[in-house]
C-alpha positions as CSV (number, residue, x, y, z in Angstrom):
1,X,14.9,-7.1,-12.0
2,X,17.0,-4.0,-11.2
3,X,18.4,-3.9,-7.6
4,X,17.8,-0.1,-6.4
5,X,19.6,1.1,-3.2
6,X,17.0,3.8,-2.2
7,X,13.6,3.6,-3.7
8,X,11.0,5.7,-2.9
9,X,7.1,5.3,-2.5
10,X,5.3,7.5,-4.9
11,X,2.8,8.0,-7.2
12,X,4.2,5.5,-9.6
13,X,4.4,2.4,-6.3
14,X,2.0,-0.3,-7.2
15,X,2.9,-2.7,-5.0
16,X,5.7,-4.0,-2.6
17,X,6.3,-7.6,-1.4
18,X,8.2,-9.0,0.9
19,X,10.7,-11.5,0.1
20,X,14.3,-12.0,1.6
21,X,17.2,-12.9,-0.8
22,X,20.8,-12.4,0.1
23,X,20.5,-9.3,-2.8
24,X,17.4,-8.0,-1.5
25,X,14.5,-7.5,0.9
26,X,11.5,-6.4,-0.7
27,X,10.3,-6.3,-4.6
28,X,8.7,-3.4,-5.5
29,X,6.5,-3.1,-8.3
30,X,6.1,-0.2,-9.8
31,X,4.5,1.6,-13.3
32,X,8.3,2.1,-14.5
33,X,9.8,-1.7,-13.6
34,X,10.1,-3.9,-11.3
35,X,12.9,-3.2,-8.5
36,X,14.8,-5.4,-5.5
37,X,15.5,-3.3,-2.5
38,X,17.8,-4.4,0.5
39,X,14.8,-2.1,2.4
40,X,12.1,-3.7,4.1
41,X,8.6,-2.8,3.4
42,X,8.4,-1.0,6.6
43,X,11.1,0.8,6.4
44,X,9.9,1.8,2.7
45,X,6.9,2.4,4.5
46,X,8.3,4.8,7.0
47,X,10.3,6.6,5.0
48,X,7.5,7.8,2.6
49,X,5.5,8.7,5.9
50,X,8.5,11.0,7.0
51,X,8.8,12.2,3.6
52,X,5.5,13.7,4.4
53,X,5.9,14.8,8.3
54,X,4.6,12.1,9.8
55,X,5.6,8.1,10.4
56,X,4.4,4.7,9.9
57,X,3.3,4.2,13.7
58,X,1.2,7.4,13.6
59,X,-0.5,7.1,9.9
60,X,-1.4,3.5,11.8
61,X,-2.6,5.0,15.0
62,X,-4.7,7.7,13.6
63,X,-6.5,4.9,11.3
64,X,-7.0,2.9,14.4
65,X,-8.3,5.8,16.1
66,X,-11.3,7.0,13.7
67,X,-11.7,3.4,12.0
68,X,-12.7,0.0,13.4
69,X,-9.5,-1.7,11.7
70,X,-7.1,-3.3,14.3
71,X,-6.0,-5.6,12.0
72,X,-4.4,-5.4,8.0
73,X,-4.9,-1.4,8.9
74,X,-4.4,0.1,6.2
75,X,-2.5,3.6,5.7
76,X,-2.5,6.9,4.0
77,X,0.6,7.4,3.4
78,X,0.1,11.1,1.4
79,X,-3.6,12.9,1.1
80,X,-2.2,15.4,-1.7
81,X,-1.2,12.5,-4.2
82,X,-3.6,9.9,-3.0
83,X,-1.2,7.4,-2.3
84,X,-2.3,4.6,0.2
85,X,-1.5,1.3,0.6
86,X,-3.2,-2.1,2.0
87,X,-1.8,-5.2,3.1
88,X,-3.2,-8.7,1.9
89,X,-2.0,-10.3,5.6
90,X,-1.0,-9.6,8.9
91,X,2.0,-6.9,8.6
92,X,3.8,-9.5,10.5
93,X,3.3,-12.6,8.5
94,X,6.4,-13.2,6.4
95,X,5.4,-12.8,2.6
96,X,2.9,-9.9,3.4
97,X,2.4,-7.9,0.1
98,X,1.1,-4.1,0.5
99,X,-1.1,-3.0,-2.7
100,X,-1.4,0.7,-3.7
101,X,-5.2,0.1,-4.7
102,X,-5.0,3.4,-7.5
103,X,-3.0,1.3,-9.7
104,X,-5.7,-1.8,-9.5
105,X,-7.7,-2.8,-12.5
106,X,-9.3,-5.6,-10.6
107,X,-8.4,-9.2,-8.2
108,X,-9.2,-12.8,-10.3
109,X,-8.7,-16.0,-9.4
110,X,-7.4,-18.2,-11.7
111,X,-7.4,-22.3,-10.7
112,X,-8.0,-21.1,-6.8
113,X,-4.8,-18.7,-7.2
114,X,-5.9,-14.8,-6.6
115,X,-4.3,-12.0,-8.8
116,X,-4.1,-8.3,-8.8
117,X,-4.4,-7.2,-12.3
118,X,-2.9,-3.7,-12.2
119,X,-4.3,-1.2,-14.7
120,X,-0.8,-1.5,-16.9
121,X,-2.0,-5.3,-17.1
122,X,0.6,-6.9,-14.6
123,X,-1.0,-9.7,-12.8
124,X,0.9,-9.8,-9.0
125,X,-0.3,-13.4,-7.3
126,X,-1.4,-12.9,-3.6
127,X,-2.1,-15.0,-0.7
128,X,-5.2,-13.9,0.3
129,X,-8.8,-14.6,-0.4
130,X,-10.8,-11.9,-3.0
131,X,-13.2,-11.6,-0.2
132,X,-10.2,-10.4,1.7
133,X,-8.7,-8.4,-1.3
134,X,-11.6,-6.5,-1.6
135,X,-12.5,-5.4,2.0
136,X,-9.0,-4.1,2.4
137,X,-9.7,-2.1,-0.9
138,X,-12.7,-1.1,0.2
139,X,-11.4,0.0,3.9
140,X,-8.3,2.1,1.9
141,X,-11.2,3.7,0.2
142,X,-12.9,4.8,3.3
143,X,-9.8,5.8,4.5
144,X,-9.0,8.1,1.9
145,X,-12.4,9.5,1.4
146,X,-12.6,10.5,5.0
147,X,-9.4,12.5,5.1
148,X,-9.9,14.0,1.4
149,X,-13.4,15.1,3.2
150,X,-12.2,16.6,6.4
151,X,-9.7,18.5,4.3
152,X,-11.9,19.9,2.1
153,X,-14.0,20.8,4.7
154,X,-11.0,22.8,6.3
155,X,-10.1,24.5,3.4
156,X,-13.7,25.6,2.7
157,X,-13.9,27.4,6.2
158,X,-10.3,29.2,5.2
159,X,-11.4,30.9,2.4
């Protein structure tokens, strides 16, 4: 594992877990390695959010304004390259893993242990149930859909 200084969220994220080690705060899987990072997941979080003119608090907010989901809410962190991201736990919980549900092939359990299989066929354990896993998928999608919606519904009436 490569320790990076400054990653970035992007198309390429699939995943980011949380894990304190005296080198490193977060792992971050993604499509082109796996990387240690001395940032946190929110402040990864963040920082993509701000990339795009707005911040973790207020993606959060506006989900929790529109959407029913006080709890694991998930975000949108950019509508123009469809990246989102879920967590499996509370936010809170130390050992909370957020998934970037594009890159997903499918969750399995294997011997009671849940997996993400990631299209590139990494398997990334979890500690949640598949019911879980796949509500939180499914709420990212609704998510996602509703903003892709209301802004192609804006851009229709500008032209």
């Amino acid at each position: 594992m490569e320790i990076v200084e400054n990653y970035q969220i992007s198309t390429t994220t699939m995943a980011i877990v949380e894990e304190f080690n005296e080198d490193y705060n977060s792992i971050i899987y993604d499509r082109n390695g796996v990387y240690g990072s001395k940032q946190t997941i929110r402040k990864l979080l963040n920082d993509a959010c701000i990339q795009r003119i707005s911040t973790y608090d207020g993606r959060i907010q506006a989900i929790r304004k529109l959407f029913p989901y006080r709890k694991k809410t998930p975000i949108v962190i950019c509508l123009h390259d469809r990246i989102c991201a879920f967590p499996t736990t509370s936010p809170d919980t130390y050992g909370c893993s957020w998934i970037f549900p594009h890159h997903i092939q499918t969750g399995t359990v294997k011997d009671g242990q849940l997996f993400a299989v990631f299209k590139n066929g990494m398997q990334l354990p979890l500690s949640c149930s598949l019911h879980i896993f796949n509500r939180q998928r499914e709420r990212t999608a609704n998510c996602l859909n509703y903003f892709q919606t209301l802004l192609e519904e804006k851009s229709h009436y500008l032209h």
